[in-house]
N, C-alpha and C positions, 0 to 999 in steps of 0.2 A: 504494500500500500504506500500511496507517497502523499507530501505534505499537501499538496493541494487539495485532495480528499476529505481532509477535517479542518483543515486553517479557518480558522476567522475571516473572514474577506473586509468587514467595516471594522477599519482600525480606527481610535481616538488618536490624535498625534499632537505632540509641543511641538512650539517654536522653539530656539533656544532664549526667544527674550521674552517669552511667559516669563510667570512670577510661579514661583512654588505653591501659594496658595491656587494657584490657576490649574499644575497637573494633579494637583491634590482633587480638585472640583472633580476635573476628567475622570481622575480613578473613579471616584464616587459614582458619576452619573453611568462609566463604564462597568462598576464592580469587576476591577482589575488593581491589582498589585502592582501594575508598571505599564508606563505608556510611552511609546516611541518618539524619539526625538527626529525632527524631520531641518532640512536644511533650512527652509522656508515653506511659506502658505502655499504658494504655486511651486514651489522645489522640493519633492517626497521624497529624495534621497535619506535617507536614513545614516544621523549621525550619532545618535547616543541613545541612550534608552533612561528613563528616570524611574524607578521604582519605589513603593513606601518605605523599603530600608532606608535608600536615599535619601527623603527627606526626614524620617526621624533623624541620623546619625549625623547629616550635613547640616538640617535647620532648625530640627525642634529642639535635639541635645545640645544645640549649641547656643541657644538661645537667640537665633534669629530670627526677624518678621519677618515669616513667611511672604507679606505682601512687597518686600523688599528686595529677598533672593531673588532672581531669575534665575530659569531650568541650566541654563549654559554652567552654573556656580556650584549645582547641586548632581546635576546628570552621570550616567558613566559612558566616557565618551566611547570606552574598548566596548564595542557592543559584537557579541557572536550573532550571525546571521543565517538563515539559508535562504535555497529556495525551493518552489513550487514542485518540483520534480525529482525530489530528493526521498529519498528511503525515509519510514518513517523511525523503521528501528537503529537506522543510521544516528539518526536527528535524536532518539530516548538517549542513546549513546554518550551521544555529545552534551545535551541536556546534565547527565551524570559527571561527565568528567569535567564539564565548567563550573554543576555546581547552580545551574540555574532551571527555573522553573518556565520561561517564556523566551520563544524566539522570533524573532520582527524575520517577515520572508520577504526576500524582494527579486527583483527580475535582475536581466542582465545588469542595468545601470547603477542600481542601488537602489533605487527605490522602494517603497512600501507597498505590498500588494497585499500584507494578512500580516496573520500573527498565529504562531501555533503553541501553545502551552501544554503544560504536563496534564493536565485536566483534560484536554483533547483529547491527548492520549488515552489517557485512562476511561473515556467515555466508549473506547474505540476496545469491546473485550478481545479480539484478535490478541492485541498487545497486552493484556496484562502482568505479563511476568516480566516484559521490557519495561514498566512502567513500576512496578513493585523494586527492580533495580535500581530502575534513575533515581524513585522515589531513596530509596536507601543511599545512594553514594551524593544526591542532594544533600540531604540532610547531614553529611558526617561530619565532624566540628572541622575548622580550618586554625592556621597560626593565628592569622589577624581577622577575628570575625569581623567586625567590621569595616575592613574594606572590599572592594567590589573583588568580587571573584571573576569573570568572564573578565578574557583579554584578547583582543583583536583576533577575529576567526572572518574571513571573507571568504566565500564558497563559491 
C-alpha cells in the first residue's frame, strides 16, 4: 500500500510569520499535534513543521507571548518528508527511526500535497504490527528530550 492511499489531502499550513498563538489556533481547529510550515500563502513548499512540543518547550516554558513569537522562532526547520508513492511500511519505518508521529508529503518540488500520520497508519489494520513498532521505537526516551528529533530526510 502506499502513502497516497491514506494521507490527509487538506492540510492546515503556517507561514513562517504566523505568530504561535496563530499555529496553536490551526492545531485546535485541525485536532492535530503539528502543522506544516509552508514557504509562503501562494509558495507550498514545505519548510519546517511546528508541533505542540514546539510551542510548549520554545514558548510557553519559556515564558513567551505567544502573540509575539512567530512560527519561523518556534518551528523545526529539519523537517522529514515523503511522498505520495512511497511504501507505506517504508514510511512506519522511518516514522520509528526519526522518532516522529507525522509526515508532510509533497510532490517533486517540495511542496505540500497531505500529511500522513501514525494514526493513519494504525486506522489502516493491514499494518498493524508496522504500526505497534513505530509506535514502540517513537516512544523510547532520547538524550535530549527536548529537542526536535527529525533531521533533514528529502525523498
Amino acid at each position: 500500500m502506499q502513502v497516497q492511499e491514506i494521507m490527509t489531502r487538506s492540510v492546515e499550513c503556517c507561514v513562517p510569520d504566523d505568530t504561535a498563538r496563530t499555529a496553536a489556533e490551526f492545531m485546535r481547529e485541525a485536532d492535530s499535534g503539528a502543522i506544516p510550515v509552508v514557504s509562503g500563502e501562494n509558495n507550498p513548499k514545505v519548510i519546517g513543521i511546528v508541533t505542540d512540543r514546539d510551542l510548549c518547550m520554545k514558548v510557553v516554558a519559556e515564558g513567551r507571548d505567544p502573540g509575539q513569537v512567530r512560527v519561523r522562532e518556534c518551528m523545526t526547520s529539519q523537517v522529514v518528508t515523503c511522498r505520495a508513492k512511497e511504501d507505506l511500511e517504508e514510511i512506519a519505518d522511518l516514522m520509528a527511526e526519526k522518532q516522529i508521529r507525522r509526515i508532510p508529503v509533497v510532490d517533486g518540488d517540495g511542496s505540500i500535497i497531505g500529511i500522513v500520520s501514525l494514526a493513519d497508519i494504525a486506522q489502516n489494520a493491514e499494518h498493524g504490527a508496522d504500526v505497534a513498532e513505530a509506535l514502540h521505537d517513537i516512544s523510547e526516551p532520547t538524550p535530549q528530550p527536548s529537542q526536535p528529533r527529525a533531521e533533514q530526510q528529502k525523498r
